[in-house]
DSSP file (Angstrom, degrees, kcal/mol; ACC not computed):
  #  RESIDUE AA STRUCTURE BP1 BP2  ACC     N-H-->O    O-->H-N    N-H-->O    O-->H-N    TCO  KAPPA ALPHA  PHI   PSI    X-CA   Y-CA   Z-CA
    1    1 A X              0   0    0      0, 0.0     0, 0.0     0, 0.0     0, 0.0   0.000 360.0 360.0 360.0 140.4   -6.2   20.8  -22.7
    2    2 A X        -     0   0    0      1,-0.1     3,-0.2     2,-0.1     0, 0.0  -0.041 360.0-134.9 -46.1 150.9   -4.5   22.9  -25.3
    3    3 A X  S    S+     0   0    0      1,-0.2     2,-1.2     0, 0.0    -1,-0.1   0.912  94.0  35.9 -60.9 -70.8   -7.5   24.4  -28.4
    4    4 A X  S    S-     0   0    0      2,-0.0     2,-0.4     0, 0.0    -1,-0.2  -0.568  76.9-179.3-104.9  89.2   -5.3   23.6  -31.3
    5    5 A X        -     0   0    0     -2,-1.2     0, 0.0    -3,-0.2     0, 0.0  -0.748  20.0-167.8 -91.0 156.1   -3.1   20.5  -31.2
    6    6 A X        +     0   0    0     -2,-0.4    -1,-0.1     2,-0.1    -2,-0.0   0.885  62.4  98.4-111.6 -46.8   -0.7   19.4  -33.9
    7    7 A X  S    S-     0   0    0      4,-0.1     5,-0.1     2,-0.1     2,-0.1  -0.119  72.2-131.2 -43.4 122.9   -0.1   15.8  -32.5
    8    8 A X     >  -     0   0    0      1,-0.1     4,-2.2     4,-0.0     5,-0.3  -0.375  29.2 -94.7 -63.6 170.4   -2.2   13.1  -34.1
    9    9 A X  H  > S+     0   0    0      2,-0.3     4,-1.2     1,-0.3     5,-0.2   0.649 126.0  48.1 -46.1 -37.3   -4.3   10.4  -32.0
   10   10 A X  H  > S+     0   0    0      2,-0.2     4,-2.1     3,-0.2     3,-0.5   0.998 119.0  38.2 -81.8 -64.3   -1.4    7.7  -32.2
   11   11 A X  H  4 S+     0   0    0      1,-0.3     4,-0.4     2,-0.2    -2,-0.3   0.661 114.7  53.5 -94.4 -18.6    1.5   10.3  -31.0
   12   12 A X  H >X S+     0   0    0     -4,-2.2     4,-2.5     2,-0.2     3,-0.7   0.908 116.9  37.9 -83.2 -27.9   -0.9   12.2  -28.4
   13   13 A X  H 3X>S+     0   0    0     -4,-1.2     4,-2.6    -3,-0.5     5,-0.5   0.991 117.2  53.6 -58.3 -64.2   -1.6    8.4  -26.8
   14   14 A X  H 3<5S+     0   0    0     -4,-2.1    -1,-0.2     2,-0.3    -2,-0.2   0.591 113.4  46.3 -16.3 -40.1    2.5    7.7  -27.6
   15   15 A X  H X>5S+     0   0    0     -3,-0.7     4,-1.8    -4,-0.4     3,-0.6   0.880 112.2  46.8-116.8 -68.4    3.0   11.1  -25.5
   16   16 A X  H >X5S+     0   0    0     -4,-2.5     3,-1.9     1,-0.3     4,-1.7   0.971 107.7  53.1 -73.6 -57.9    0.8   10.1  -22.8
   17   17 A X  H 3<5S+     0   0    0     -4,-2.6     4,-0.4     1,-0.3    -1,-0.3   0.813 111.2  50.6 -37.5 -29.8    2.2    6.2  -22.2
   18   18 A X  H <4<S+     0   0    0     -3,-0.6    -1,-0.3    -5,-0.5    -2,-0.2   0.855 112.0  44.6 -92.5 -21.7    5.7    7.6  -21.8
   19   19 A X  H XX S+     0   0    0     -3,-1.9     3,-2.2    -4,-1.8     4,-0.7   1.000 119.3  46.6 -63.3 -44.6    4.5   10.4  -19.1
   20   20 A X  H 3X S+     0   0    0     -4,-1.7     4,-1.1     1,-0.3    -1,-0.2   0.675 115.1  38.4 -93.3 -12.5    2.7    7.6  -17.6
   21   21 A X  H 34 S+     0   0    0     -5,-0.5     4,-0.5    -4,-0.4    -1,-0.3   0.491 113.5  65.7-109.3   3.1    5.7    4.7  -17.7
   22   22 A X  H X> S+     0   0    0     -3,-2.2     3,-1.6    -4,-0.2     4,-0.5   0.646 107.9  43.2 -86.7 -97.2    8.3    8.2  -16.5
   23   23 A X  H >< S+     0   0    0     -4,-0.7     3,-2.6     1,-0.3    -2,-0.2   0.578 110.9  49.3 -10.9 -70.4    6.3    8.2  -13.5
   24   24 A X  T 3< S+     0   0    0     -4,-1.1    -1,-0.3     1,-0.3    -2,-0.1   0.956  98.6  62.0 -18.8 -82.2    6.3    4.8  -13.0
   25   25 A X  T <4 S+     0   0    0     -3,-1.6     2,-0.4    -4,-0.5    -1,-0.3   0.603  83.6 115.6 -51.6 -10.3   10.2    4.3  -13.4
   26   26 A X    <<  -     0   0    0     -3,-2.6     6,-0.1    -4,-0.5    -4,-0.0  -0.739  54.8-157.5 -42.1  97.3   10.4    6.9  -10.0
   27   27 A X        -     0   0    0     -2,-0.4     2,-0.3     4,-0.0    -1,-0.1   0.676  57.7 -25.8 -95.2 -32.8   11.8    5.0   -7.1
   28   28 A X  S  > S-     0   0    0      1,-0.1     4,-1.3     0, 0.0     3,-0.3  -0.807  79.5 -61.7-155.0-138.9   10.5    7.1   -4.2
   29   29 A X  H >> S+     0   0    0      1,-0.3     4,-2.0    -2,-0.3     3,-1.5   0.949 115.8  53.9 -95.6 -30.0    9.3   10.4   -3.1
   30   30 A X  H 3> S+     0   0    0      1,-0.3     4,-1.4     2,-0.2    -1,-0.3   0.652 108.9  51.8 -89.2  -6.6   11.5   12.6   -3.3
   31   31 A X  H 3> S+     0   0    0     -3,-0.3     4,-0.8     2,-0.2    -1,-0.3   0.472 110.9  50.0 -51.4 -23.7   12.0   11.7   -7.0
   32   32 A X  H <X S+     0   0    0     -3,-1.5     4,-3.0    -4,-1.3    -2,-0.2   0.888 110.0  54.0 -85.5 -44.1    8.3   12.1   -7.6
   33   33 A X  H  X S+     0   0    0     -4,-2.0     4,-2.0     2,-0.2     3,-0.4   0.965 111.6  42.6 -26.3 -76.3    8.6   15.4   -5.9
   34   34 A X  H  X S+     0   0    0     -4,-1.4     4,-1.3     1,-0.3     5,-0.2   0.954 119.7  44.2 -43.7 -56.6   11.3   16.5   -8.2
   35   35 A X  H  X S+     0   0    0     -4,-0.8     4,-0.5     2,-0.2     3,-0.3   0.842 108.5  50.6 -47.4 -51.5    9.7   15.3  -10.9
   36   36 A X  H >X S+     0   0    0     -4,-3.0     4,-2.5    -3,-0.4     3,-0.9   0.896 113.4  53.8 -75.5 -54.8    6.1   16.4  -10.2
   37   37 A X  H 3< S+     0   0    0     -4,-2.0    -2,-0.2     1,-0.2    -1,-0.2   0.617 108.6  45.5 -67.5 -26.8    7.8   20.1   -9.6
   38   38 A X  H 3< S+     0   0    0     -4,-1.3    -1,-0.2    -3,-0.3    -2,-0.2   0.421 115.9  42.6 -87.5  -6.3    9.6   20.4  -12.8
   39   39 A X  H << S+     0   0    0     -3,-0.9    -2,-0.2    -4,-0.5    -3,-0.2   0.825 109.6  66.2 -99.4 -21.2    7.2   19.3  -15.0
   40   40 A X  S  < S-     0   0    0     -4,-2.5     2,-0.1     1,-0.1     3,-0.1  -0.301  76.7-126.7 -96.8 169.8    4.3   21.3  -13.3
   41   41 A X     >  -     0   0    0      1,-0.1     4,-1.8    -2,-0.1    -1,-0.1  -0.406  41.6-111.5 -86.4 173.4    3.7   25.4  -13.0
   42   42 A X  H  > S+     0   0    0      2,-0.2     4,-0.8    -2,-0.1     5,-0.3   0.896 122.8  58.5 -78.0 -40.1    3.2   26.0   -9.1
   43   43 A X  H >> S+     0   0    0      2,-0.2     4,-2.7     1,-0.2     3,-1.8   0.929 110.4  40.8 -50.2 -56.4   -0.4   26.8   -9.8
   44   44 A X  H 3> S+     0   0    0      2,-0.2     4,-2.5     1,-0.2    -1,-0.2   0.880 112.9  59.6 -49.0 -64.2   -0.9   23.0  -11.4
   45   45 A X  H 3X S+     0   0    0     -4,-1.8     4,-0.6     1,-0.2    -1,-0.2   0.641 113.8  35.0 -35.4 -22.2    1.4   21.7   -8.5
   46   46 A X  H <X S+     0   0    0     -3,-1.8     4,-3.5    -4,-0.8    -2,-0.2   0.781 103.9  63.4-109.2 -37.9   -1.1   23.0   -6.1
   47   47 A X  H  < S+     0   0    0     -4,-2.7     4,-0.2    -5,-0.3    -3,-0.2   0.872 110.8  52.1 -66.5 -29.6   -4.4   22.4   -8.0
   48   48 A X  H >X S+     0   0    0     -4,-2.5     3,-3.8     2,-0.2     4,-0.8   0.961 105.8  55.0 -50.2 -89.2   -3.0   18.5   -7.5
   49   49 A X  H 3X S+     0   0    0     -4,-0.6     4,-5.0     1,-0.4    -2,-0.2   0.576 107.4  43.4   9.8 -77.7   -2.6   19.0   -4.3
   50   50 A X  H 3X S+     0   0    0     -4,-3.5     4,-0.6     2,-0.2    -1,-0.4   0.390 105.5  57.2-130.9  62.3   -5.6   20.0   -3.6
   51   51 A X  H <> S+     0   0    0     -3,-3.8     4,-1.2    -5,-0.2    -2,-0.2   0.820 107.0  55.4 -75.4 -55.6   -7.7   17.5   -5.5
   52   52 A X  H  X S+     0   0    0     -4,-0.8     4,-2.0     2,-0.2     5,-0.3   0.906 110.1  39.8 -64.1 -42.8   -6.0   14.7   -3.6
   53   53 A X  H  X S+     0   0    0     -4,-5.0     4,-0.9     1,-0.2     5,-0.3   0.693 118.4  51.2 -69.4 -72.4   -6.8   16.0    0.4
   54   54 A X  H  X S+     0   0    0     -4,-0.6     4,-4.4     2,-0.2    -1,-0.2   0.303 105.1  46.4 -29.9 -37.2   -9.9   16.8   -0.9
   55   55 A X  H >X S+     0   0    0     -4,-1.2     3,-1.4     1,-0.3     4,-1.4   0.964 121.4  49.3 -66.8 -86.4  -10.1   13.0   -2.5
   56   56 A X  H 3< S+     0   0    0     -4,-2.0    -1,-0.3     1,-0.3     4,-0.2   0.463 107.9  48.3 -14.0 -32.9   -8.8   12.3    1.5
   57   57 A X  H 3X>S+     0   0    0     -4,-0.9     4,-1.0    -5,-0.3     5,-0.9   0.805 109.0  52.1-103.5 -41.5  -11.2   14.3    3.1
   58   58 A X  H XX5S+     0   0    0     -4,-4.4     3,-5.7    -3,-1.4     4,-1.0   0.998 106.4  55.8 -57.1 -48.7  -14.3   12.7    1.0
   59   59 A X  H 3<5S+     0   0    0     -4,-1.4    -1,-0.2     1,-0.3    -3,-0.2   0.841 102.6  56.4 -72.7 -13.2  -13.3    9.2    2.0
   60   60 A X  H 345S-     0   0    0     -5,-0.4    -1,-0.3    -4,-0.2    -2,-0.2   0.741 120.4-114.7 -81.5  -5.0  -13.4   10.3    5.4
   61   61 A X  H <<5 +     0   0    0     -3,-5.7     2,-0.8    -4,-1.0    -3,-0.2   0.737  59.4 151.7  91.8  41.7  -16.9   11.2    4.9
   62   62 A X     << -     0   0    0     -4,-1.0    -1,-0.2    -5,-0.9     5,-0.1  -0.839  43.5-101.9-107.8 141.8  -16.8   15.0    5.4
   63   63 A X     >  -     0   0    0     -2,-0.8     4,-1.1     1,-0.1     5,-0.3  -0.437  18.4-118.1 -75.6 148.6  -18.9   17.3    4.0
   64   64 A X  H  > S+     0   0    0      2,-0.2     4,-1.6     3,-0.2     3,-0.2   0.728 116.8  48.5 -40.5 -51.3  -18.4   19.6    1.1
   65   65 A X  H >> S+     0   0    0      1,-0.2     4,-1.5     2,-0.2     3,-0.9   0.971 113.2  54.5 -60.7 -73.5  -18.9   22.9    3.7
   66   66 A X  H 34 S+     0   0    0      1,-0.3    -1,-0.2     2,-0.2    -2,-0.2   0.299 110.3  37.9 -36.6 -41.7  -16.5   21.2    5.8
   67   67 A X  H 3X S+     0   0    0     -4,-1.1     4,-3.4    -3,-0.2     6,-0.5   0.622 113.9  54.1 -86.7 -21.6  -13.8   20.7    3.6
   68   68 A X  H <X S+     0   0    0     -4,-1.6     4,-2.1    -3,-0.9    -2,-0.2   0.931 109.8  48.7 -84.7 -24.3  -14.1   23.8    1.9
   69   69 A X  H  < S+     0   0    0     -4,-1.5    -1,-0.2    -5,-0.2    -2,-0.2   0.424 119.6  42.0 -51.1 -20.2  -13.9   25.6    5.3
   70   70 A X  H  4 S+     0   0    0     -5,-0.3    -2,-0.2    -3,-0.1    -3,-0.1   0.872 129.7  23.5 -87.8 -38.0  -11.0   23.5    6.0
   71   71 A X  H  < S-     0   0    0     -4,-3.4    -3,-0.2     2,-0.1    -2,-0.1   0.709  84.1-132.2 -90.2 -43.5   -9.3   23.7    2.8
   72   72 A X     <  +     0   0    0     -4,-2.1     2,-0.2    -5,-0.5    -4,-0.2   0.628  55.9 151.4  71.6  34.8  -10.6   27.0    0.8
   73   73 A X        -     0   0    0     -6,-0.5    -1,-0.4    -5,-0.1    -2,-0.1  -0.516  60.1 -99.9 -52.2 142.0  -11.0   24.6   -1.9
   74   74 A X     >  -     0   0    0     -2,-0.2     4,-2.1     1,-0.2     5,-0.2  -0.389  32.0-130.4 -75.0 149.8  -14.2   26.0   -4.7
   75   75 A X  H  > S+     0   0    0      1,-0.2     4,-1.6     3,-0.1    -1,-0.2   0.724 108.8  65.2 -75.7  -2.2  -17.3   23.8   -3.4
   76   76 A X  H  > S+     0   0    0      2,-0.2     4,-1.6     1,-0.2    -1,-0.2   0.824 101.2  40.5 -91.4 -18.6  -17.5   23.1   -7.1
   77   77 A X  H  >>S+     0   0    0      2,-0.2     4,-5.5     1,-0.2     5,-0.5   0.870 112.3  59.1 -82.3 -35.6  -13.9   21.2   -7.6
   78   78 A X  H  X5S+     0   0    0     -4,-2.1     4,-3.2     1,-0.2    -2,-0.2   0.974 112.1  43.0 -60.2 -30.5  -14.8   19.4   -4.1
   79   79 A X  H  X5S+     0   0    0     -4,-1.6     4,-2.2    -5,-0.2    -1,-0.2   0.896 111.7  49.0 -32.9 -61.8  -17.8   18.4   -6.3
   80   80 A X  H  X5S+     0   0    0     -4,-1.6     4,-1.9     2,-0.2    -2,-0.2   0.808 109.7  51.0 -75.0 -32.2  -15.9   17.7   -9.2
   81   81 A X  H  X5S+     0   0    0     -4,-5.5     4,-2.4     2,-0.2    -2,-0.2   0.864 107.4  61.8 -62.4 -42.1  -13.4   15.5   -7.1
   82   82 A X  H  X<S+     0   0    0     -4,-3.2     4,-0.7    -5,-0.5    -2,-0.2   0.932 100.9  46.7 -31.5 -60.8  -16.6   13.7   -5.8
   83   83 A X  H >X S+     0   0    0     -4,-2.2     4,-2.0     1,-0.2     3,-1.1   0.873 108.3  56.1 -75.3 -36.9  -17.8   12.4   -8.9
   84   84 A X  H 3X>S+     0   0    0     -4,-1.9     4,-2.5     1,-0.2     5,-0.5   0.897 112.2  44.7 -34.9 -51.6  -14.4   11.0  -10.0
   85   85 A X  H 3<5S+     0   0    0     -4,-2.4     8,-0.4     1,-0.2    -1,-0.2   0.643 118.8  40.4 -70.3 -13.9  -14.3    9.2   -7.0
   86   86 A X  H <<5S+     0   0    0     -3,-1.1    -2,-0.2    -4,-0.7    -1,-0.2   0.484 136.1   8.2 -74.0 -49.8  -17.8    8.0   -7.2
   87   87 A X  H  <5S+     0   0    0     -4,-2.0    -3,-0.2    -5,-0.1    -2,-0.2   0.055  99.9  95.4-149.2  20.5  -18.0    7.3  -10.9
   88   88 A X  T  <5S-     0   0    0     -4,-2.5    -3,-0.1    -5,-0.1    -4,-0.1   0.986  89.0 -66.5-130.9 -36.2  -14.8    7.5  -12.7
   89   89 A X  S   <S-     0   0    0     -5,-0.5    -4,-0.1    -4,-0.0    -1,-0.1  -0.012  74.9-109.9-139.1   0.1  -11.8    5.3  -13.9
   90   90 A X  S  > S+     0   0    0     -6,-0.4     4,-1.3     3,-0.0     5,-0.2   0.692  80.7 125.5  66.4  19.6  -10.8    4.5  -10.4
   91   91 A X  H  > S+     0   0    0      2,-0.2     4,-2.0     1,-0.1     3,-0.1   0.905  75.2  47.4 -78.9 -42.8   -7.8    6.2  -10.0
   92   92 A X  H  >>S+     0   0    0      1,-0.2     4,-1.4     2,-0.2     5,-0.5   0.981 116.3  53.3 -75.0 -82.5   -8.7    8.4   -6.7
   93   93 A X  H  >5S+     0   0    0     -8,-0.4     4,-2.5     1,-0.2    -1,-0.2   0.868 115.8  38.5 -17.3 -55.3  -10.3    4.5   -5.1
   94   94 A X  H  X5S+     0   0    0     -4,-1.3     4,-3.8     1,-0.2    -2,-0.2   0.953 113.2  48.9 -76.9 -36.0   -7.1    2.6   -5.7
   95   95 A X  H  X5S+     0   0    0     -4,-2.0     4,-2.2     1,-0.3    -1,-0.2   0.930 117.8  41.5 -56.3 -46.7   -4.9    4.9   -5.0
   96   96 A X  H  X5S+     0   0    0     -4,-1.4     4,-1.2     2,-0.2    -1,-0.3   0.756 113.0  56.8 -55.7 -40.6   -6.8    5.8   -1.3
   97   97 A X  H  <<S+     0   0    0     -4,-2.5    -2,-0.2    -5,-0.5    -1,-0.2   0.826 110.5  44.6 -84.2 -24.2   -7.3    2.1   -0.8
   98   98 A X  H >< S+     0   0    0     -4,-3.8     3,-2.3     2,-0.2    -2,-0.2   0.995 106.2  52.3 -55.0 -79.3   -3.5    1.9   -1.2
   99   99 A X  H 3< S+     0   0    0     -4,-2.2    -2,-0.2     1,-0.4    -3,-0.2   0.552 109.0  61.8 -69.6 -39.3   -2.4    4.8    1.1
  100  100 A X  T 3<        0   0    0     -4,-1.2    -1,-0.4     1,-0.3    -2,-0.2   0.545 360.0 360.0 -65.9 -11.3   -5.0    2.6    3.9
  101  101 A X    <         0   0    0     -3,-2.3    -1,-0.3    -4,-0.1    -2,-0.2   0.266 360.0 360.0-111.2 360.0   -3.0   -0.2    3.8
């Protein structure tokens, strides 16, 4: 996140509910694609990327070497992707438990 922001607390929540309800209003993938690619740098495009196999490769139960031999992913983001998935809002659960279905 940006140092020095100007928005206050109401308009950076304000900011964030309309990315979050843009998404939303995307009817399939290749609009989320588009979407995802114009808002993001390719570096940011990718570091999504690969958060998510990683997310995908923990719920299969793989080890940290494994994936990071598979992936070239840092062991420390497969880490960091762990504990989200472990212990954090639930996005990375629902979202996998969907994708199983």
């Amino acid at each position: 996140m940006k140092e020095h922001r100007v928005l206050d607390q109401h308009d950076e929540e304000a900011a964030e509910q309309s990315l979050f309800q843009a998404i939303l209003s995307l009817r399939d993938l290749g609009e989320v694609r588009a979407f995802l690619v114009d808002l993001c740098t390719p570096a940011e495009l990718q570091a999504l990327k690969d958060r998510w196999l990683v997310a995908e490769l923990l719920d299969r139960d793989l080890p940290y070497r494994q994936i990071h031999d598979r992936t070239g992913v840092s062991v420390t983001t497969i880490g960091r992707v762990a504990r989200y998935l472990n212990s954090g809002s639930g996005g990375y659960s629902k979202a996998l438990q969907r994708r199983r279905k």
